[in-house]
C-alpha positions in Angstrom: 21.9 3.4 2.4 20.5 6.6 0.9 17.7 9.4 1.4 15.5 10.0 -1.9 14.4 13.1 -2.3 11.8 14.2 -5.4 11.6 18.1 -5.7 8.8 19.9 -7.7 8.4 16.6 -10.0 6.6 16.7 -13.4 6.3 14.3 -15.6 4.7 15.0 -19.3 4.7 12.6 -22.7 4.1 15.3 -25.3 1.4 17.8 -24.2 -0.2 15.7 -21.5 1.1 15.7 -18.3 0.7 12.8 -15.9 2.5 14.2 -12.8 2.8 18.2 -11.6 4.9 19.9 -8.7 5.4 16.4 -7.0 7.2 16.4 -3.7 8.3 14.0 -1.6 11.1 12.6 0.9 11.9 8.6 1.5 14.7 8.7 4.7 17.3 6.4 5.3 16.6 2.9 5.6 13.1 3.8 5.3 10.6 0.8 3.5 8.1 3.3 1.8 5.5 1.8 -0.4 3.9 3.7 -3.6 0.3 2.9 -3.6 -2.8 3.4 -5.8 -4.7 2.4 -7.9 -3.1 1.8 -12.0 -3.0 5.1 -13.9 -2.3 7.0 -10.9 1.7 7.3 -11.6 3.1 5.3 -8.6 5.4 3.1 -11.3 6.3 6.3 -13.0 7.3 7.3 -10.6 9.5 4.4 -9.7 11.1 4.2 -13.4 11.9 7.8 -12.9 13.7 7.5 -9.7 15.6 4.3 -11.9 16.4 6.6 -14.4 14.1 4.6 -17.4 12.0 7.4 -17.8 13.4 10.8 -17.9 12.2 13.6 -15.3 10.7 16.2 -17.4 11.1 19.6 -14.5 12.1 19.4 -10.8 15.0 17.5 -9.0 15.3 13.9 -8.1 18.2 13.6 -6.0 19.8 10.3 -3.8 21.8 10.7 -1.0 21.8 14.3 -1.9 23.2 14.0 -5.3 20.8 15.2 -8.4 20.6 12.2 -10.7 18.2 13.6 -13.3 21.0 12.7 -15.9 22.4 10.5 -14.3 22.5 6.6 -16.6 20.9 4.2 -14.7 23.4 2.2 -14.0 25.5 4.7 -12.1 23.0 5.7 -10.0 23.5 2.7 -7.4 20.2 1.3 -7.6 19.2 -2.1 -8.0 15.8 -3.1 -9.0 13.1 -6.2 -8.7 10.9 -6.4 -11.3 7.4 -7.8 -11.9 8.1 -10.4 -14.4 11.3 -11.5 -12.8 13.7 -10.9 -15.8 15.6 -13.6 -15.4 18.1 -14.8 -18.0 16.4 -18.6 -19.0 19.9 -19.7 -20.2 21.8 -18.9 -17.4 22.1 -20.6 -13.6 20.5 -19.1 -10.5 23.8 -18.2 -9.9 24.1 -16.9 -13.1 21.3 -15.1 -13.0 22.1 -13.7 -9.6 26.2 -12.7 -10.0 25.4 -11.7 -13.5 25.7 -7.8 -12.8 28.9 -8.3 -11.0 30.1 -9.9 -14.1 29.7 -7.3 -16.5 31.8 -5.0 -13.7 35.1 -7.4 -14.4 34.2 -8.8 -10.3 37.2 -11.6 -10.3 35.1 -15.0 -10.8 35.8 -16.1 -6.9 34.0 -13.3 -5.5 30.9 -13.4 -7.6 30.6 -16.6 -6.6 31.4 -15.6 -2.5 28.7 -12.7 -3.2 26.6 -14.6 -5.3 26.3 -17.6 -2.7 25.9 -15.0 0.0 23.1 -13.6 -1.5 21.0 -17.3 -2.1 21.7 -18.2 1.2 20.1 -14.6 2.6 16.6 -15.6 0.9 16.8 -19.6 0.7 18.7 -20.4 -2.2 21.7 -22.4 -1.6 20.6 -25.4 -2.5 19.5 -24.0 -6.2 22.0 -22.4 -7.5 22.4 -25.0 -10.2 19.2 -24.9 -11.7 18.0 -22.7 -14.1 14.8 -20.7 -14.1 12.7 -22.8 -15.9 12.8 -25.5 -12.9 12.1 -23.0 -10.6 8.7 -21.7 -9.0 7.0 -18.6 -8.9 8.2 -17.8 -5.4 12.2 -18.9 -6.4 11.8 -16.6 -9.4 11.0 -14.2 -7.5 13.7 -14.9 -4.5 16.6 -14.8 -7.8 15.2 -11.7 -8.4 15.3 -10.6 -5.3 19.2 -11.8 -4.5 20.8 -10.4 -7.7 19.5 -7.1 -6.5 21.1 -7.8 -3.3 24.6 -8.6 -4.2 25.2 -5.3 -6.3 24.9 -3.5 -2.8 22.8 -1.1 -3.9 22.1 2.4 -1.9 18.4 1.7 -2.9 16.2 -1.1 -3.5 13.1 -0.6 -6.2 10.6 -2.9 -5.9 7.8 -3.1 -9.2 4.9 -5.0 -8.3 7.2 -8.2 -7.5 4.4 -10.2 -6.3 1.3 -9.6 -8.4 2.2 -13.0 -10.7 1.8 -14.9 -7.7 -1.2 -16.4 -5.9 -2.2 -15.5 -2.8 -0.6 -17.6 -0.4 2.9 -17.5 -1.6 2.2 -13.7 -1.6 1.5 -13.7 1.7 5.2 -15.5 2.4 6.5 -13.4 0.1 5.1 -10.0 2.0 7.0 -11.8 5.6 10.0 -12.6 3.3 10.6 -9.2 1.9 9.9 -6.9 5.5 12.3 -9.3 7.0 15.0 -8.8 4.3 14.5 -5.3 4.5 14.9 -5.4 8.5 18.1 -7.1 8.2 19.8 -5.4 5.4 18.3 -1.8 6.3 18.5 -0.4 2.8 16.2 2.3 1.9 13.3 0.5 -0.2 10.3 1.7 -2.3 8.0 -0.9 -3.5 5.5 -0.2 -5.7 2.1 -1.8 -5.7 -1.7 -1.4 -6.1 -2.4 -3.7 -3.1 -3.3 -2.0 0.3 -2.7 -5.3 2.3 1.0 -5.3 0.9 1.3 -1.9 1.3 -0.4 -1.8 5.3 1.7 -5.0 6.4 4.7 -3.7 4.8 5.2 -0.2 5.3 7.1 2.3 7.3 5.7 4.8 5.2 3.1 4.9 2.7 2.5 7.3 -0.3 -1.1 7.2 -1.5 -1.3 8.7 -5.1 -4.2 9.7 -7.3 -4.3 11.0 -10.8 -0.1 12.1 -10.6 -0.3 13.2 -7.0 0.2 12.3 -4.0 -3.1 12.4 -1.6 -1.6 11.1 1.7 1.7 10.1 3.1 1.9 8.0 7.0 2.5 5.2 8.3 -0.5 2.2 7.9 -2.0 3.2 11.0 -1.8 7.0 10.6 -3.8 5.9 7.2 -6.2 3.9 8.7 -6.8 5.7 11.6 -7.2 9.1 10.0 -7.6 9.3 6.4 -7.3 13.2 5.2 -10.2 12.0 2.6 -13.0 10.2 1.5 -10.6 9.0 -1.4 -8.0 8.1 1.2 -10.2 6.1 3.5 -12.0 3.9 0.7 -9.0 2.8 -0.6 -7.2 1.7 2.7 -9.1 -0.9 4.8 -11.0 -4.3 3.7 -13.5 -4.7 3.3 -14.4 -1.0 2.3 -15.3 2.2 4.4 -19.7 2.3 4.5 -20.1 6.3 3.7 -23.3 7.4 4.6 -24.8 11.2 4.2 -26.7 12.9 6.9 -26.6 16.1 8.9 -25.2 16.7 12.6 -27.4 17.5 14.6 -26.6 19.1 18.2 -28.8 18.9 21.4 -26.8 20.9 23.9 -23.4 19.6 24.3 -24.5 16.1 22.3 -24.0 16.3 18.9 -25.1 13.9 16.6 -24.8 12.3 13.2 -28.1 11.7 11.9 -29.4 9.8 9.0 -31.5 7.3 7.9 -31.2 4.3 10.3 -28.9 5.7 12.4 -28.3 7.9 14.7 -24.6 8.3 16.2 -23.0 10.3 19.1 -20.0 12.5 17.7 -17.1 13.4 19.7 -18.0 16.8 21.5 -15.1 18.4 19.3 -16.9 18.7 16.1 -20.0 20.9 18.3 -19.3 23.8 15.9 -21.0 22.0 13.0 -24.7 22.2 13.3 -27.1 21.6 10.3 -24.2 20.7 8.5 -24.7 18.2 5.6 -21.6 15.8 6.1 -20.4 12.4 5.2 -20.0 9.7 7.8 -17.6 7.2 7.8 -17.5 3.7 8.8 -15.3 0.9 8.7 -17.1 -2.6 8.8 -14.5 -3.6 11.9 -15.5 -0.2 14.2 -19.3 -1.7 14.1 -20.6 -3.7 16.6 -23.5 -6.1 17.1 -25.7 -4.1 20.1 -29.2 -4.9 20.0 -29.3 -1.1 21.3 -27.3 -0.3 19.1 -28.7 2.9 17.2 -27.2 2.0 13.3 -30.7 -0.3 12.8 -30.6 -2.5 9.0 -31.9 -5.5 7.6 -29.5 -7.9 7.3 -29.5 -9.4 3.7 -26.6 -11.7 3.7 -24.0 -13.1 7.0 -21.3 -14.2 4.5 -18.8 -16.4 6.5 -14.9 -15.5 6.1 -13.8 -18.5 8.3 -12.3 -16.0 11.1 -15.4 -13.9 11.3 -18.8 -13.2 9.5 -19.1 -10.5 7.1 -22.5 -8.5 7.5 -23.7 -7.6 4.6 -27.2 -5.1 5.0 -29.2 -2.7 3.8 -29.2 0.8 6.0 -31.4 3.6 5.3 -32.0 2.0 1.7 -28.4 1.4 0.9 -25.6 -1.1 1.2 -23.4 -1.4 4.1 -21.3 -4.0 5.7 -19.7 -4.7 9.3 -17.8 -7.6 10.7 -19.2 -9.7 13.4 -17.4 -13.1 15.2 -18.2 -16.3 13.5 -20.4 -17.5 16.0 -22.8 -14.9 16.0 -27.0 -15.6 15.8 -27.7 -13.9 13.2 -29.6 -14.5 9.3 -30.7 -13.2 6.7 -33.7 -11.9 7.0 -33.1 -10.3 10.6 -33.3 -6.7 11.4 -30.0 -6.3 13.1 -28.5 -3.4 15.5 -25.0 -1.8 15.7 -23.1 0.5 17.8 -19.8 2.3 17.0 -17.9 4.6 19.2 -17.7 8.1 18.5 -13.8 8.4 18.3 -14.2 5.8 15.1 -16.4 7.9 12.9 -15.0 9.8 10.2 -16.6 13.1 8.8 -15.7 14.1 5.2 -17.0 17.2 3.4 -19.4 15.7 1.1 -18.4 18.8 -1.8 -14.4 18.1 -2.1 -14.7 14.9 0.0 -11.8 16.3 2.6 -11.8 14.9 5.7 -13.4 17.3 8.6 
């Protein structure tokens, strides 16, 4: 296992650059997921730490050695692709002990290794086959074992799972944590998922046009976004933002806005008159018929575990969660409450959380 370490990162192609003064530190052992949106240089940043692009400033360094120049291949990685990379004319096993071979491993222990690694994610009785008369998900688990028996320091992960629908993705999610748990090498797995990245995670990295805009665990993301940008990307369905003013009658302040009105946590007092953004998350609401967030309820769109509410508020959309059994329509002017420790205040000029 292996600390990463990226130090005043920049990445440029010609005169553009696509990532400045980057820093950044993935412990030991540590599962840390890049996440954003595409564009926003999470895989760059990946094929850098791989050593397929180049680092154009700063120092990338693992287990405290600078690999900048370092080939690929000695830099005691292993990495999972998106598209699998399999060899079609070659055996699971094949496939999986292949990297071992071109080493000059002694034929008996790629096989011990190679066997090793199948059984580890489900394998064993596939070794035979080729790729061809696999599945998706046994693509991916070949993929997945061939990094594992090179013993790598660190595990890379590039968007392994976005060729696969969504309920083997959801196996595959449970699959990889627990792999991760029982090997304990450091991981970073890239994706543009947050339900990958929330049920994964020890750490995530949110990144935004070549920087990073938030690093925590899920909940410390969830919980406590550091901006609007930050809180409408984690969370489904989306953040409702809504702009209004605080208001404060003695020591009971207030967000105010069209169709609402919302008692604020005493600690934001100092705000007065302020023009701010409120944030809520469809979950925090709840049906109150004295409730004092008051909208007309356009569609109850049912999710199987729960109906999504989907309304109009002070002349604009919004959405909240409600249990499936609810007695509620369309058509029905309809009442929430949220608690004050659940709102989020942004600045509506730089959109930073308050």
């Amino acid at each position: 296992m292996a600390t990463v370490e990226y130090r005043n990162i920049a990445k440029r192609y010609g005169a553009f650059e696509v990532m400045h003064d980057l820093n950044l530190t993935i412990a030991d052992g540590e599962f840390a997921v890049l996440l954003g949106a595409s564009g926003c240089g999470k895989t760059t940043l990946l094929r850098m730490t791989a050593g397929l692009e180049t680092v154009t400033a700063g120092d990338l360094l693992i287990d405290d050695r600078r690999v900048n120049d370092v080939p690929p291949r000695d830099r005691d990685i292993a990495m999972v692709f998106q598209n699998y990379a399999l060899y079609p004319t070659m055996t699971v096993a094949e496939n999986i002990s292949f990297s071992l071979e071109i080493r000059s491993v002694p034929k008996a222990e790629r096989r011990r290794r190679a066997e090793e690694a199948a059984a580890l994610v489900g394998l064993t009785e596939h070794l035979n086959r080729y790729p061809r008369e696999l599945s998706g998900g046994q693509r991916q688990r070949v993929a997945m074992a061939r990094a594992m028996v090179r013993d790598a320091k660190v595990f890379l992960f590039d968007e392994p799972l976005s060729n696969l629908d969504a309920k083997l993705r959801a196996q595959m999610r449970f699959e990889i944590r627990q792999l991760h748990d029982r090997l304990g090498t450091t991981t970073i797995y890239v994706t543009h998922d947050q339900i990958e990245a929330m049920t994964m995670a020890d750490k995530i990295v949110l990144m935004r046009g070549g920087e990073i805009e938030q690093v925590g665990t899920p909940d410390e993301l969830y919980d406590r976004p550091v901006s609007r940008f930050a809180a409408d990307f984690i969370g489904s369905p989306a953040m409702n933002f809504v702009e209004g003013t605080i208001e404060a009658n003695g020591n009971a302040p207030a967000f105010v806005a069209e169709g609402m009105h919302l008692a604020l946590s005493t600690s934001i007092s100092a705000l007065p008159g302020r023009r701010v953004v409120c944030g809520l998350r469809p979950a925090d609401l709840v049906l109150d018929t004295d409730g004092s967030v008051e909208g007309h309820l356009v569609l109850a769109e049912k999710t199987g575990p729960d109906l999504q509410l989907h309304m109009t508020v002070g002349g604009q959309d919004f959405i909240a969660t409600a249990p499936r059994d609810a007695n509620v329509q369309s058509g029905d002017r309809v009442r929430l409450t949220v608690a004050p420790e659940k709102l989020h205040l942004f600045d509506p000029d730089n959109g930073q959380r308050l």
